[in-house]
N, C-alpha and C positions, 0 to 999 in steps of 0.2 A: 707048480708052486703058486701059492696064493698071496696076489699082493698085499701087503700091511696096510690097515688101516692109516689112514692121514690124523695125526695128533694135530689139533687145535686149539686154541684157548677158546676157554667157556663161553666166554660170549658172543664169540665167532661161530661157535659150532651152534649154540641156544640159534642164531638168526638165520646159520643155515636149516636150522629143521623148521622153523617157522615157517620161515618163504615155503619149504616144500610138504608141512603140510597143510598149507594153504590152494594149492591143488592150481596154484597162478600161474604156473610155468612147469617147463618140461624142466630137469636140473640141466642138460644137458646147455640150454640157453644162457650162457653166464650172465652176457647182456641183461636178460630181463631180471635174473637172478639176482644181479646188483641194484636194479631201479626199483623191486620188489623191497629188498631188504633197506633199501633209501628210504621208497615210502613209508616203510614199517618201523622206521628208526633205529635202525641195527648200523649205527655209522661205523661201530668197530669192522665189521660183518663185509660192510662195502669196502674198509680199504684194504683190509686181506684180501678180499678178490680182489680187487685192481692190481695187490703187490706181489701175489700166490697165481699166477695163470695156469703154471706148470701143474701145481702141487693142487688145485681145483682139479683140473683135470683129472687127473691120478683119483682123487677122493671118488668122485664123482663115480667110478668103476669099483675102487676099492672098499670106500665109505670112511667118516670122519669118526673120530671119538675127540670127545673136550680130557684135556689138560686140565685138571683137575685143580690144578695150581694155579692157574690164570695167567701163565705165559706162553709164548711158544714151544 
């Protein structure tokens, strides 16, 4: 069975694809993934990864979709 997509808010998810398609890091690197999305001004972006480590994780194999709504 295939794991579920990780639901995120829109502008968590807009900063994740940014940083990765910016081709700056592996995704796999959370660390640089946050300092990326820092530099890039995605603040929302860096404190879900800081507060999400598990559910990053997870995505990161599964993949993200945006919350269309703009919450969690």
């Amino acid at each position: 069975m295939k794991n579920q997509p990780i639901v995120v808010p829109a502008a968590v998810w807009e900063g994740l694809e940014v940083v990765r398609l910016s081709g700056g890091t592996n995704m796999l690197d959370r660390p640089r993934v946050i300092e990326l999305a820092e530099m890039m001004g995605y603040d929302e972006t860096v404190e879900w990864l800081r507060n999400n480590r598990r559910l990053y994780a997870e995505g990161v194999f599964a993949g993200f979709i945006a919350n269309e709504k703009g919450g969690a």
